[in-house]
N, CA, C and O atoms as a Maestro MAE file, in Angstrom:
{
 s_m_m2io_version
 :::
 2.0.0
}

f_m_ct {
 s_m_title
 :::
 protein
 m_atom[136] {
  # First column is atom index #
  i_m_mmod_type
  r_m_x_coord
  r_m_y_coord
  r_m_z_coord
  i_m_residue_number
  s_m_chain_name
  s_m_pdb_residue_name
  s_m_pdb_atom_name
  i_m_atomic_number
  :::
  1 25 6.301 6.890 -15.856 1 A "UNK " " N  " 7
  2 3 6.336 7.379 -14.496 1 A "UNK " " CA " 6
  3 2 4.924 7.846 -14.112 1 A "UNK " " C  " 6
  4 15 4.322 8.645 -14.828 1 A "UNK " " O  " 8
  5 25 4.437 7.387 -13.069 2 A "UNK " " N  " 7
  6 3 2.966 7.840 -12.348 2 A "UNK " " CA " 6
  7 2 3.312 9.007 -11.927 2 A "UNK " " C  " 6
  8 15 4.386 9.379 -11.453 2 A "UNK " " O  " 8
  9 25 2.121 9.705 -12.166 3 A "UNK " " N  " 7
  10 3 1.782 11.187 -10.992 3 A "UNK " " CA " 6
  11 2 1.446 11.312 -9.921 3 A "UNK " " C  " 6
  12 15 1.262 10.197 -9.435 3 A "UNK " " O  " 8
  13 25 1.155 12.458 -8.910 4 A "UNK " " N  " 7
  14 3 0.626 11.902 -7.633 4 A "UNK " " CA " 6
  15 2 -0.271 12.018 -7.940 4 A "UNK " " C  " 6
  16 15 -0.899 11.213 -7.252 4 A "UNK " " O  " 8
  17 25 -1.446 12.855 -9.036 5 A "UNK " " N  " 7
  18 3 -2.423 12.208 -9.306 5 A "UNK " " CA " 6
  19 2 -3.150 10.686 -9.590 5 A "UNK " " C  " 6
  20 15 -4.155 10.094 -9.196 5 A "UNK " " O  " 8
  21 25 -2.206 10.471 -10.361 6 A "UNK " " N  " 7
  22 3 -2.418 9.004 -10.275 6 A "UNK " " CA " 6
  23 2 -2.332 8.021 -8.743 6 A "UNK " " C  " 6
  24 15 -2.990 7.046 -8.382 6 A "UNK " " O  " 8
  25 25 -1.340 8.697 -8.158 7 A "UNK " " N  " 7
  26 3 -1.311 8.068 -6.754 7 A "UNK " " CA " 6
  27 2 -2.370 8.265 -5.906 7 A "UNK " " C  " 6
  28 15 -2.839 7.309 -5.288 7 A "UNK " " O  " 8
  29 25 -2.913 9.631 -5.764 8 A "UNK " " N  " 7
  30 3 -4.395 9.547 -5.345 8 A "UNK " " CA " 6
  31 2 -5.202 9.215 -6.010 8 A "UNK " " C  " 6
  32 15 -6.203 8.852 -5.393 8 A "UNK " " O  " 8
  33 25 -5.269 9.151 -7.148 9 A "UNK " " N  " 7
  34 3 -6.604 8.234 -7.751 9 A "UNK " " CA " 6
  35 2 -6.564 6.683 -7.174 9 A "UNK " " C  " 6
  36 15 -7.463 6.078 -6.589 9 A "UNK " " O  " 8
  37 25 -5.174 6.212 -7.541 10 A "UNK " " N  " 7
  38 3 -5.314 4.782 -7.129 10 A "UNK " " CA " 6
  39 2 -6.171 4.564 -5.807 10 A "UNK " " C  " 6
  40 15 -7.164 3.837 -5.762 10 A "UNK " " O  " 8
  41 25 -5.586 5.393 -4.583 11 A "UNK " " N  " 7
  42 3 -6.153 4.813 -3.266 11 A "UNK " " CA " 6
  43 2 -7.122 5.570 -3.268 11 A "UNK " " C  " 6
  44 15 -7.175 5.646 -2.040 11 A "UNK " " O  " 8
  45 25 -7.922 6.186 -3.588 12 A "UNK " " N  " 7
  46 3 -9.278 6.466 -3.368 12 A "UNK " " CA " 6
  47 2 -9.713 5.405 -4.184 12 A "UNK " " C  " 6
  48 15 -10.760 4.971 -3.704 12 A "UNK " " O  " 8
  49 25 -9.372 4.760 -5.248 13 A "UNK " " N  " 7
  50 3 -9.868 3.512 -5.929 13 A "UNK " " CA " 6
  51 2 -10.026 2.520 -4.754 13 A "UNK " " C  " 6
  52 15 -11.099 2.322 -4.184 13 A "UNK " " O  " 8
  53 25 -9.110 2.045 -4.511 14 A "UNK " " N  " 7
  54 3 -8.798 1.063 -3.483 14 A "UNK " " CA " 6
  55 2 -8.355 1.420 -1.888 14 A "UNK " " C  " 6
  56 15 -7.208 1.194 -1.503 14 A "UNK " " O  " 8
  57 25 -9.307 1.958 -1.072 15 A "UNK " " N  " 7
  58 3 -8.758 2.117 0.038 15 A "UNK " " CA " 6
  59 2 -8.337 1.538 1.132 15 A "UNK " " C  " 6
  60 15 -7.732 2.056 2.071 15 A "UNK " " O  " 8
  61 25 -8.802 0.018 0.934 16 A "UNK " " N  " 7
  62 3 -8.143 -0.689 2.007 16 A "UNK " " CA " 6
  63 2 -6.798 -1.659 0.897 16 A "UNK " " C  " 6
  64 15 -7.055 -2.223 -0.167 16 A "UNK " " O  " 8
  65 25 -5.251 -1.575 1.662 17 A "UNK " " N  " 7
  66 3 -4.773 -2.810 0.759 17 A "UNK " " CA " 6
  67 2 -3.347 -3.271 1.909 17 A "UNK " " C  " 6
  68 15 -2.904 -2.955 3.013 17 A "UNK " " O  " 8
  69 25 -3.130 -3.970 1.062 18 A "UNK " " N  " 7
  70 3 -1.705 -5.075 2.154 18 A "UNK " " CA " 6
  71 2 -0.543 -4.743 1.974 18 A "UNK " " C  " 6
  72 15 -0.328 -4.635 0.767 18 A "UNK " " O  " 8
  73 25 0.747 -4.418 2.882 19 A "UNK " " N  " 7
  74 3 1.912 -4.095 2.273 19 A "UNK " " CA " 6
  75 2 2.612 -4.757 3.390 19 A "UNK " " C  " 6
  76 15 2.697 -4.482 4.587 19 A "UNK " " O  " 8
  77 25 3.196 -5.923 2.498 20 A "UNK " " N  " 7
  78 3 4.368 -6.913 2.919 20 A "UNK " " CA " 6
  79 2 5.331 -6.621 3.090 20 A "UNK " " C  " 6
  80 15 5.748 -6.135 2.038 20 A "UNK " " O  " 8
  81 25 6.432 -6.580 4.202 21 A "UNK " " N  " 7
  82 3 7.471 -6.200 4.496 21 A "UNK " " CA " 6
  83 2 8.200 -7.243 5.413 21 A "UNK " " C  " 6
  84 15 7.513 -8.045 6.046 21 A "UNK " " O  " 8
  85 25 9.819 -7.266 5.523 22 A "UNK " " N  " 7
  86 3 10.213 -8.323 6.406 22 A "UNK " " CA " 6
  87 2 11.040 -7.649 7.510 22 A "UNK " " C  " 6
  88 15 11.766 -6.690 7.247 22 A "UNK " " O  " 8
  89 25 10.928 -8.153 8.733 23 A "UNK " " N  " 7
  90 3 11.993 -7.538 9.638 23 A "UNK " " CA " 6
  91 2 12.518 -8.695 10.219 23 A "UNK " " C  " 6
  92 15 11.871 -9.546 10.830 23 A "UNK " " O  " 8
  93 25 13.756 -8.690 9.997 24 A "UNK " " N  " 7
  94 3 14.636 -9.409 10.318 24 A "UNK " " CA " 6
  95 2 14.284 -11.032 8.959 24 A "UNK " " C  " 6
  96 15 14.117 -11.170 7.747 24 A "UNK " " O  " 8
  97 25 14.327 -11.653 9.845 25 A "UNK " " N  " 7
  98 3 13.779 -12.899 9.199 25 A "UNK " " CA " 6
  99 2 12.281 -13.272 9.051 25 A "UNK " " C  " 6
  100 15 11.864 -14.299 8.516 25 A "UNK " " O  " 8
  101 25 11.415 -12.128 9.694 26 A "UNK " " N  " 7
  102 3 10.076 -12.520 9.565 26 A "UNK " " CA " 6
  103 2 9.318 -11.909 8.731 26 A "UNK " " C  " 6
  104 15 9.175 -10.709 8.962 26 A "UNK " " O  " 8
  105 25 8.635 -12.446 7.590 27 A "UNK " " N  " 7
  106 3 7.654 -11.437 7.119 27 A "UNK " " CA " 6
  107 2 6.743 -10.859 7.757 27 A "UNK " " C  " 6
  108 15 6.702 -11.066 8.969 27 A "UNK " " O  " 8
  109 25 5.953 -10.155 7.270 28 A "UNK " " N  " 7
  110 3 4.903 -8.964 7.964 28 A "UNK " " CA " 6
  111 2 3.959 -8.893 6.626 28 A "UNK " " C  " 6
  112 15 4.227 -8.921 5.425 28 A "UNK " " O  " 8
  113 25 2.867 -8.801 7.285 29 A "UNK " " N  " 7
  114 3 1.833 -8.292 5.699 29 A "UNK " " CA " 6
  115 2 1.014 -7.602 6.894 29 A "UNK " " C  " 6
  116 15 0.617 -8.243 7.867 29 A "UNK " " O  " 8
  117 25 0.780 -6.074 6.697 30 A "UNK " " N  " 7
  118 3 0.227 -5.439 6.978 30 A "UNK " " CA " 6
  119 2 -1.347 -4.543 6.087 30 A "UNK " " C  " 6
  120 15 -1.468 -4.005 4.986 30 A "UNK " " O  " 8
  121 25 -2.100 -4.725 7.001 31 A "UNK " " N  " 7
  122 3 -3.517 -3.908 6.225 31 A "UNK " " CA " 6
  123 2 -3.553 -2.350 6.182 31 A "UNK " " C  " 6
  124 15 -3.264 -1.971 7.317 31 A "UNK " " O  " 8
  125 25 -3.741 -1.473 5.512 32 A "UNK " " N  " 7
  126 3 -3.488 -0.273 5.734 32 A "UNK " " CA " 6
  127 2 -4.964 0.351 4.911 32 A "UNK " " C  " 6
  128 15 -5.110 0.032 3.732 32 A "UNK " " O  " 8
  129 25 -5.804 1.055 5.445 33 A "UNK " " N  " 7
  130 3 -6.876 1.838 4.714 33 A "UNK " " CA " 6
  131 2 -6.669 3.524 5.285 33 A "UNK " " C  " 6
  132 15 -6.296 4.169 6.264 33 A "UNK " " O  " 8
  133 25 -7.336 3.713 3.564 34 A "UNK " " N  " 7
  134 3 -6.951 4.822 3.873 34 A "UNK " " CA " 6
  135 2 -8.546 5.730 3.446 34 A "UNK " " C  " 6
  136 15 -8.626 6.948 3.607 34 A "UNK " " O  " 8
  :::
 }
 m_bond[135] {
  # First column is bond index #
  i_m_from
  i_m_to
  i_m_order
  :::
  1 1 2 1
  2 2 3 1
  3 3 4 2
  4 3 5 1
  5 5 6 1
  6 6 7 1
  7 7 8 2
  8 7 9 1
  9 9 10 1
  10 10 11 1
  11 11 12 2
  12 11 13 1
  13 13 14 1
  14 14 15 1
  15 15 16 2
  16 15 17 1
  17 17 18 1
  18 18 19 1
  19 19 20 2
  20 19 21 1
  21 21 22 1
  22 22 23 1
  23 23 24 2
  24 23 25 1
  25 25 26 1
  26 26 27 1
  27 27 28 2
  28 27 29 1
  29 29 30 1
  30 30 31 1
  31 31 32 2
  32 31 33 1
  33 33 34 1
  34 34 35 1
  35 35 36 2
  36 35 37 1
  37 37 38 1
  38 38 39 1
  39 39 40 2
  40 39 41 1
  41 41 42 1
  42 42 43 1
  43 43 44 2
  44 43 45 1
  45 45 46 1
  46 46 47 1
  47 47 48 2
  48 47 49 1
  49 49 50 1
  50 50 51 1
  51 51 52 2
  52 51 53 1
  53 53 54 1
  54 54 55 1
  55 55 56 2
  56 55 57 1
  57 57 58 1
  58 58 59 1
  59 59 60 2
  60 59 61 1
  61 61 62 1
  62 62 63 1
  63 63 64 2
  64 63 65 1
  65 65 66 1
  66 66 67 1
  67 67 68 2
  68 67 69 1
  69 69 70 1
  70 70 71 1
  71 71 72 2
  72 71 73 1
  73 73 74 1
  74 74 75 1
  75 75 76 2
  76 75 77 1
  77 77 78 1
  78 78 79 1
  79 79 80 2
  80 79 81 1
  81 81 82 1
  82 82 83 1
  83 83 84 2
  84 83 85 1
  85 85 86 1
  86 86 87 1
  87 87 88 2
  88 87 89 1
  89 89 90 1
  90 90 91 1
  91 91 92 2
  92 91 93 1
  93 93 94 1
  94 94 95 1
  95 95 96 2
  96 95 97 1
  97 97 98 1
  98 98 99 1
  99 99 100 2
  100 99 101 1
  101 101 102 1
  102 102 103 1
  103 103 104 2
  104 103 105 1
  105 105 106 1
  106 106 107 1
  107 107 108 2
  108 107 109 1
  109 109 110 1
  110 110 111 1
  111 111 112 2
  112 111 113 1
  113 113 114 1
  114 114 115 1
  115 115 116 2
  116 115 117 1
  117 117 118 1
  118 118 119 1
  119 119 120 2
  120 119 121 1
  121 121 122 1
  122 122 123 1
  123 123 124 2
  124 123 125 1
  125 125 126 1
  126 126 127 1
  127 127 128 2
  128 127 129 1
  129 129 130 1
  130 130 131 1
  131 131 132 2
  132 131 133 1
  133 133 134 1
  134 134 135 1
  135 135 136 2
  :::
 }
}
């Protein structure tokens, strides 16, 4: 199990990334930075 340390380490690692999701029948890939 990750920590939220680990969860903020990750995205300060990587602050820009993609999170794919579908609504309805369509996918979505969204950019999110943080």
């Amino acid at each position: 199990m990750k920590t939220i340390q680990d969860c903020i380490q990750f995205t300060n690692e990587n602050p820009i990334c993609q999170l794919a999701t579908v609504e309805g029948d369509q996918p979505r890939v969204r950019i999110l930075g943080f």
